[in-house]
C-alpha positions as CSV (number, residue, x, y, z in Angstrom):
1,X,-94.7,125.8,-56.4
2,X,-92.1,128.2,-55.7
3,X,-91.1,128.3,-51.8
4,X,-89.5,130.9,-49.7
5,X,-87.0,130.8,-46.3
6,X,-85.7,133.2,-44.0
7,X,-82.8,132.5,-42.1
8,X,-80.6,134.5,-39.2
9,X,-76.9,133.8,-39.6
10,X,-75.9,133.0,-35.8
11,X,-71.9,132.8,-36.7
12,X,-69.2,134.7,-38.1
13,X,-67.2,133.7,-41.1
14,X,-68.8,131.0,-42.5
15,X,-69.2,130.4,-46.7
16,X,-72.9,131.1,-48.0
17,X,-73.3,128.0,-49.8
18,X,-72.2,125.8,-46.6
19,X,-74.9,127.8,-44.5
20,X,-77.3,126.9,-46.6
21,X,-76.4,123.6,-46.8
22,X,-76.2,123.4,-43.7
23,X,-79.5,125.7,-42.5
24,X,-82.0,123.8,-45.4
25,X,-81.2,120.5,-45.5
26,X,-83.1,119.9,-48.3
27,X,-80.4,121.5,-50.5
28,X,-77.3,120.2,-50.7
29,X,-74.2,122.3,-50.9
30,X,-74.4,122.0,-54.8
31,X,-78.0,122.8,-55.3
32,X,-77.6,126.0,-52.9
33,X,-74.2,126.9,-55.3
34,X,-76.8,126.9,-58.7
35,X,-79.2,128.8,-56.4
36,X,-77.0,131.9,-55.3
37,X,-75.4,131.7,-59.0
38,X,-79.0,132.4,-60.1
39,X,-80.2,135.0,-57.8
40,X,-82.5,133.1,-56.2
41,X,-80.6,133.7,-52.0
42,X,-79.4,137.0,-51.1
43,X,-77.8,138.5,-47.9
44,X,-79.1,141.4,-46.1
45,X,-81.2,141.8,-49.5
46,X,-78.3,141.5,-52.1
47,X,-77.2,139.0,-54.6
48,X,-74.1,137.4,-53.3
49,X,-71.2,134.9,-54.2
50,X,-71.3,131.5,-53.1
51,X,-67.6,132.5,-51.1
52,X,-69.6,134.9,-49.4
53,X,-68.6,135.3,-45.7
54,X,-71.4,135.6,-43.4
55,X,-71.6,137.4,-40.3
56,X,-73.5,137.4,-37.4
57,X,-76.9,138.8,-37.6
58,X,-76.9,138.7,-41.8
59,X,-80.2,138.1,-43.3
60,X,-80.5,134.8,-45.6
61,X,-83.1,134.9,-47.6
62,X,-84.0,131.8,-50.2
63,X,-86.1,131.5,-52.9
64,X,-86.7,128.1,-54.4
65,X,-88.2,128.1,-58.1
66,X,-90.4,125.2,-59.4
67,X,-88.7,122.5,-60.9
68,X,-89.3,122.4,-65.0
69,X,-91.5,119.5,-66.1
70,X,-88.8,116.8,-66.0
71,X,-87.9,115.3,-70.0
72,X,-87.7,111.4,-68.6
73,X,-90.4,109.0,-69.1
74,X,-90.8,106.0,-66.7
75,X,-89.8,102.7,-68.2
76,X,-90.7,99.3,-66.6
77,X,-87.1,97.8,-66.6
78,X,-87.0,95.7,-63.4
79,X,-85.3,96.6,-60.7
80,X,-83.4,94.5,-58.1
81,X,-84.0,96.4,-54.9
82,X,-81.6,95.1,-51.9
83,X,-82.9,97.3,-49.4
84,X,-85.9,100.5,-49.1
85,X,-87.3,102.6,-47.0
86,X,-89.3,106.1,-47.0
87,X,-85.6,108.2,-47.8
88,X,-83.6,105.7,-50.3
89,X,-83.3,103.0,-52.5
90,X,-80.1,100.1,-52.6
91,X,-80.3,99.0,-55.9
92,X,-77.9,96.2,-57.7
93,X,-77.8,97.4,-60.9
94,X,-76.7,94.8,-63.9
95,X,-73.6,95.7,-66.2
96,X,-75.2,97.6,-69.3
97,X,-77.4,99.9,-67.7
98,X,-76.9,103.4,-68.2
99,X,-77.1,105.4,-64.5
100,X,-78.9,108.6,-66.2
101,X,-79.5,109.5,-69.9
102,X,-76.7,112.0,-71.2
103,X,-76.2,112.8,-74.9
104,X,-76.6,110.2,-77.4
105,X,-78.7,107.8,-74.9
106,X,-81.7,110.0,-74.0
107,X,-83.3,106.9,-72.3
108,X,-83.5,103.1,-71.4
109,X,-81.5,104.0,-67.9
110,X,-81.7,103.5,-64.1
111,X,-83.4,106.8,-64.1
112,X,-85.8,105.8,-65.9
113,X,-86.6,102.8,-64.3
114,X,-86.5,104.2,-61.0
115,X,-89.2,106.9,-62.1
116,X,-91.7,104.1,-63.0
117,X,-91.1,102.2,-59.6
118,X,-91.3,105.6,-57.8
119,X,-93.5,108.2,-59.9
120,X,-93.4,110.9,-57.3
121,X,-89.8,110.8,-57.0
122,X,-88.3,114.5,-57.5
123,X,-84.9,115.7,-58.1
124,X,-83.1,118.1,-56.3
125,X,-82.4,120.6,-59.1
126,X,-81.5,118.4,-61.5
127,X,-84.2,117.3,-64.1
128,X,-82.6,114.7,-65.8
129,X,-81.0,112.9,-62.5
130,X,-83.8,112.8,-59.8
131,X,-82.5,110.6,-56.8
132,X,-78.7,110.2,-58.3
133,X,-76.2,111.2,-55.5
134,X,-73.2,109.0,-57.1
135,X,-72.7,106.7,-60.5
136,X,-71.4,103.3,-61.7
137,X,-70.4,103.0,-65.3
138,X,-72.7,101.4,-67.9
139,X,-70.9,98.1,-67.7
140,X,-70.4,98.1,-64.0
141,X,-72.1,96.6,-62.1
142,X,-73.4,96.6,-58.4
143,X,-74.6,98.7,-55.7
144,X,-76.4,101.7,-55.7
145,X,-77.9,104.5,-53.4
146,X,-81.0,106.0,-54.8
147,X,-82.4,109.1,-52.6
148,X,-86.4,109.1,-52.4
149,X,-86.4,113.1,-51.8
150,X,-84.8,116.1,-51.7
151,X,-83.4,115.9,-47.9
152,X,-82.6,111.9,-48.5
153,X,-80.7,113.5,-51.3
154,X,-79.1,116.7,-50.0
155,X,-78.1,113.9,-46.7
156,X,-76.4,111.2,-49.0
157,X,-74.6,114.0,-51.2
158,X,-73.0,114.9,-48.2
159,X,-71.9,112.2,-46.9
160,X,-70.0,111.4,-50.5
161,X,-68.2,114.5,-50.3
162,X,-67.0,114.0,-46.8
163,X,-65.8,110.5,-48.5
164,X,-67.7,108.8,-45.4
165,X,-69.6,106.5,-47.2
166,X,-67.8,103.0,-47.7
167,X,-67.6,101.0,-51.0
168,X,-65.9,98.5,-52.3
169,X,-65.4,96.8,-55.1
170,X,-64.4,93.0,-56.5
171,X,-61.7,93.7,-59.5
172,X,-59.7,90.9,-62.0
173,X,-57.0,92.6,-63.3
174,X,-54.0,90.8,-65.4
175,X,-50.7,89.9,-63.8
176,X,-49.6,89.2,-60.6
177,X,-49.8,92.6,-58.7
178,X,-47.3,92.7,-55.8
179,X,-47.3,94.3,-52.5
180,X,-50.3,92.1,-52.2
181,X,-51.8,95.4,-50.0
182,X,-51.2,98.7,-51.0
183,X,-52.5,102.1,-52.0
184,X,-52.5,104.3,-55.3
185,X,-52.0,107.9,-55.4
186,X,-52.3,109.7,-58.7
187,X,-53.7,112.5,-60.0
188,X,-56.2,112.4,-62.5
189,X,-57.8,114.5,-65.1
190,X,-59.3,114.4,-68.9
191,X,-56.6,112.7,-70.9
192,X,-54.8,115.3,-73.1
193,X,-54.8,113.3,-76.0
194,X,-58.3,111.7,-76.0
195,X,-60.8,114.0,-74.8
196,X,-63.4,111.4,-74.4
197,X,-60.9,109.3,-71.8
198,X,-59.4,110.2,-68.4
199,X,-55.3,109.7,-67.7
200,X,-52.9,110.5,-64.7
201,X,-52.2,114.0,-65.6
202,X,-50.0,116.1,-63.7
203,X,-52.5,118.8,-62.9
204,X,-55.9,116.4,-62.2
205,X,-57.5,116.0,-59.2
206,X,-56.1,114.5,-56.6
207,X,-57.6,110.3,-56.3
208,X,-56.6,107.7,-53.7
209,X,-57.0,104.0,-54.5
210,X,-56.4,101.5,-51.8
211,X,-56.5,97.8,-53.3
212,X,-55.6,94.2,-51.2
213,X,-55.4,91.1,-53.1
214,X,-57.8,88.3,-52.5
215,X,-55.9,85.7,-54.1
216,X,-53.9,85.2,-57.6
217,X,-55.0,82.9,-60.7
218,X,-52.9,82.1,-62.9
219,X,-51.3,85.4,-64.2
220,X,-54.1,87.4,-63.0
221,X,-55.2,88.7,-59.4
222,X,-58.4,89.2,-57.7
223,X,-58.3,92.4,-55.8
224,X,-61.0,94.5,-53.6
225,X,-60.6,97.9,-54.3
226,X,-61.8,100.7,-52.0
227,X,-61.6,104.2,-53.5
228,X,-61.2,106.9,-51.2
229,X,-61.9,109.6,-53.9
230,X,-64.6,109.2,-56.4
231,X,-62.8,110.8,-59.8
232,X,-64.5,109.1,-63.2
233,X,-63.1,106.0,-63.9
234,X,-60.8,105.9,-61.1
235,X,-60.3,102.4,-60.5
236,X,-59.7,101.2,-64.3
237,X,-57.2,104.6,-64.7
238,X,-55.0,104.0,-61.7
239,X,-54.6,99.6,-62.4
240,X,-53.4,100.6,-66.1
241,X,-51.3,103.3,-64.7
242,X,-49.3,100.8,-62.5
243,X,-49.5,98.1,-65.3
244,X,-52.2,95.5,-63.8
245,X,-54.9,96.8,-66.2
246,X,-58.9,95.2,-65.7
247,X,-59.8,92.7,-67.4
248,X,-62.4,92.8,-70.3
249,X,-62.1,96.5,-70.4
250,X,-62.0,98.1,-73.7
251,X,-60.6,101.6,-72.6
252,X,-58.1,101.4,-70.1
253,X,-57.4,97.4,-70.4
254,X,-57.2,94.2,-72.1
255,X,-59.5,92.5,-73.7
256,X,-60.5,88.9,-72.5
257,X,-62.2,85.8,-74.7
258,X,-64.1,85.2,-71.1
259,X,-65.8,88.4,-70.7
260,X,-67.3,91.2,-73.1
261,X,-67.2,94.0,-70.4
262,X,-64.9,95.2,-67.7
263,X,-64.4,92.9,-64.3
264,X,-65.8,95.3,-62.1
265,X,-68.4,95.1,-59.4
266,X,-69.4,97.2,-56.6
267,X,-69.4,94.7,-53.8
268,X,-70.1,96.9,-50.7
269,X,-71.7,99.9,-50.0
270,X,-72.1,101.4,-46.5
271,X,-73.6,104.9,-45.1
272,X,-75.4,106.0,-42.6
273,X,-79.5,106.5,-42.6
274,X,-80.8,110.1,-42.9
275,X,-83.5,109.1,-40.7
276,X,-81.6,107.6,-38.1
277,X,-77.8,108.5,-38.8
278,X,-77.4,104.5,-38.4
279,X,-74.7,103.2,-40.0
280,X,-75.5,100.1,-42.3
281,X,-74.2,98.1,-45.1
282,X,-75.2,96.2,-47.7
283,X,-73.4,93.3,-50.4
284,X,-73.8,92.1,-53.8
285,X,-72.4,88.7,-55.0
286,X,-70.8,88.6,-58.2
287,X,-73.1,88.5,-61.1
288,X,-73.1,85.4,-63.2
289,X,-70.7,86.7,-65.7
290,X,-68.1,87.4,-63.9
291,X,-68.5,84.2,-61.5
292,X,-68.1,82.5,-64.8
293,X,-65.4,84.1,-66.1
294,X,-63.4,83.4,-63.1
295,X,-64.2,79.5,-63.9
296,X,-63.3,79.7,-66.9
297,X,-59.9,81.7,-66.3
298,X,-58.9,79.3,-63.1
């Protein structure tokens, strides 16, 4: 069913997209964005850019189109839920699951799970990622938010890009790194030379790592890593750049006869509740794998 808002701007100067985020909270600053670049919100009656700047007394108007039937189909892959309620999901997701089907694996993902747990879950302009507002590699594993609907969503999407919410994750990575604290800052981008990998390139994004070791083992080291930006593959890219690649990772590190996928596991994950803006936080032990590998290794 398509729906229909009218809005007053009641300040001077501010962008289009952030009033709308702002104004509807059940569209994120994204979702607005694909809104105004489809037509669908005008000012004063007129299509207008995103970077639009408002002014006082402008006339918002929205128009939200049906979402198209949605391709997934539910799967019954269980689900180890750490936490619910009415807005989200904590999820500890197992290394080899997918987050959302992409070309070349149109199914057998967390979506896809999540949709036969929660059949009336919705996206929020995205068909094929209802609920996503962040992602773990296939063979991470760990923590997850899940949203239940669209303002759950629009809420949590926010409160990644304002890099509020906290994570943390438990990383093996080969040699001894040294300061035992420290933080790495390196911009990153699609690797030049292999399209399908990301690399510290000159002209990236901008990415902060902060890591602290928990203790050495042998020639390897145990670190928690909190990343402050959330660039793809941020964690494994910025190790190998300094030369303490992760351990069992095909890509970026070096394989290990103790592990068939990468030491990585989101730990910690804390935000605040839509409902109540109360902050909370939630933990995830290591997985048996990785536990095991650590045996083995020590």
């Amino acid at each position: 069913m398509t729906r229909e808002f009218s809005f007053i701007s009641d300040a001077s100067g501010m962008r289009l997209d952030k009033f709308v985020g702002e104004t509807c909270p059940e569209l994120s600053r994204t979702h607005a964005q694909k809104l105004i670049a489809g037509g669908f919100i005008t000012v004063n009656g007129k299509v207008a850019r995103a970077s639009h700047k408002l002014s006082r007394g402008d006339k918002v108007d929205i128009t939200i189109p049906p979402e198209p039937p949605s391709p997934l189909s539910p799967e019954a892959i269980p689900l180890n839920i750490v936490y619910e309620d009415s807005d989200l999901l904590v999820v500890d997701k197992p290394a080899g699951l997918t987050v959302h089907p992409a070309p070349g694996h149109p199914g057998h993902t967390l979506v896809n799970a999540v949709l036969a747990y929660l059949p009336e879950l919705t996206g929020n302009g995205d068909t094929l990622r209802p609920g996503i507002v962040h992602r773990l590699d296939k063979d991470t594993s760990g923590l997850m938010l899940v949203a239940r609907n669209r303002v759950a969503q629009a809420n949590l999407s926010e409160q990644f890009r304002l890099h509020s919410v906290s994570k943390s994750y438990l990383v093996l990575v080969k040699g001894k790194l040294t300061p035992q604290n420290g933080i790495i800052e390196a911009a990153i981008g699609r690797d030049p030379r292999h399209r399908q990998r990301m690399a510290v390139v000159s002209r990236g994004r901008e990415a902060r790592t902060e890591y602290r070791v928990i203790r050495y083992i042998g020639n390897y080291s145990l670190l928690e890593i909190k990343p402050e930006t959330g660039r793809t593959h941020q964690i494994r890219v910025h190790l190998a750049a300094i030369g303490f690649p992760v351990v069992g990772d095909a890509t970026y590190g070096v394989k290990s006869p103790h592990l068939p996928r990468q030491f990585l596991h989101a730990s910690r994950l804390g935000f605040k509740l839509p409902s109540t803006g109360q902050y909370v936080e939630f933990t995830s032990e290591l997985p048996t794998d990785l536990a095991q590998a650590l045996k083995d290794i020590g």
